[in-house]
C-alpha positions as a printed NumPy array, in Angstrom:
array([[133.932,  40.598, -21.183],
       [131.995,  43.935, -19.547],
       [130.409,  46.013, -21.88 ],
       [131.613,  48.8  , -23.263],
       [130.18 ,  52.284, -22.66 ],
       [130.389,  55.202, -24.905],
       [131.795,  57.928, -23.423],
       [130.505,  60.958, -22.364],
       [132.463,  63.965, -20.887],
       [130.974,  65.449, -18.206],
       [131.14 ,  69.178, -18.138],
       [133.44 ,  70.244, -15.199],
       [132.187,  72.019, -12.272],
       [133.932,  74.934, -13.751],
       [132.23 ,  75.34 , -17.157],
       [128.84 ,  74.26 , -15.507],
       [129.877,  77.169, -13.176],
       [130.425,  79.794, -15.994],
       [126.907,  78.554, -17.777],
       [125.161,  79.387, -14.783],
       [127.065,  82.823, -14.02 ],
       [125.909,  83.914, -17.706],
       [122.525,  83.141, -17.349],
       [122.487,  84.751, -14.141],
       [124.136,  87.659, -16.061],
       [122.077,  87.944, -18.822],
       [119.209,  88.892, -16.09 ],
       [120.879,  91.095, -13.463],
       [123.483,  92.853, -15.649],
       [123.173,  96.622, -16.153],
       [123.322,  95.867, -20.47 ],
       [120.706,  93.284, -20.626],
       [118.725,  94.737, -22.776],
       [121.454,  94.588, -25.555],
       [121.851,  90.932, -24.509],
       [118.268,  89.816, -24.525],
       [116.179,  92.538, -25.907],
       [112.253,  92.558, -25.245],
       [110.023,  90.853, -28.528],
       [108.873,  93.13 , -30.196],
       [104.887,  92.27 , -31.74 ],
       [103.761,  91.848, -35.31 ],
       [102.553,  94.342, -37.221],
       [ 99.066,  94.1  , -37.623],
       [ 97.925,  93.886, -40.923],
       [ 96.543,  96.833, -42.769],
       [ 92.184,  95.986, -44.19 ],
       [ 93.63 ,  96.513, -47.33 ],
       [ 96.222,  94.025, -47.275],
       [ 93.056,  91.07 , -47.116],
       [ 91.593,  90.652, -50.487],
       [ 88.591,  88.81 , -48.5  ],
       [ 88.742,  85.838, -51.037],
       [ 88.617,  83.057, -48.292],
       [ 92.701,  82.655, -49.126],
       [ 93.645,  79.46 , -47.457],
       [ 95.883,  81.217, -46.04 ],
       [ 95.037,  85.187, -45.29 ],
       [ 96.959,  87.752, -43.679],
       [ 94.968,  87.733, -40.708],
       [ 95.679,  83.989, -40.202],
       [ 99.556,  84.648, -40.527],
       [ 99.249,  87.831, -38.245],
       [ 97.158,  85.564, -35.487],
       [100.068,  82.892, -35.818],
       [102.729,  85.343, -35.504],
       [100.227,  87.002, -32.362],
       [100.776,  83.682, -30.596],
       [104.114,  83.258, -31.134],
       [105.056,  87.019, -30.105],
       [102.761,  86.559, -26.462],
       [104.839,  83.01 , -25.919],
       [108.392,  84.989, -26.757],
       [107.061,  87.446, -24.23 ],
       [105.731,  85.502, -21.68 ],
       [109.416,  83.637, -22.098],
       [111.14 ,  86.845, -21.876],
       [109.143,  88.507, -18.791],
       [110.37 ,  85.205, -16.865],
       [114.217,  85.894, -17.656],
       [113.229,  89.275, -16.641],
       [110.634,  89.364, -13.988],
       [111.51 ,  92.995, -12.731],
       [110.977,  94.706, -16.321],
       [108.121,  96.368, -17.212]])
């Protein structure tokens, strides 16, 4: 007896063709923006917003985190979009 193989469905040629016709959309059309707007950064946090404690966790530590994640959502988004500014 031949084994058995689960079954997959293979995405036509014709939805693999609309996946790649957005994409390519989303970075030539004229509305982009809307579509895929630019990150915008963190706000950086105000001297009076750290107590200067040593928190295990300060504001400036949550403001580098979400520093990295902004420049990575950036660098991400000036690749979709390598004519923007």
């Amino acid at each position: 007896m031949a084994a058995l193989k689960p079954l997959r469905r293979q995405a036509s040629s014709a939805a693999r063709c609309a996946v790649d016709n957005r994409l390519a959309c989303m970075t030539t059309h004229p509305d982009n923006a809307a579509l895929d707007p630019k990150p915008n950064p963190p706000e950086k946090p105000l001297p009076a917003e750290c107590c200067e404690s040593g928190c295990e966790v300060c504001v400036y530590d949550v403001y580098a985190d979400q520093l990295e994640a902004y420049e990575q959502a950036l660098a991400a988004w000036k690749a979709r979009h390598p004519g923007a500014g």
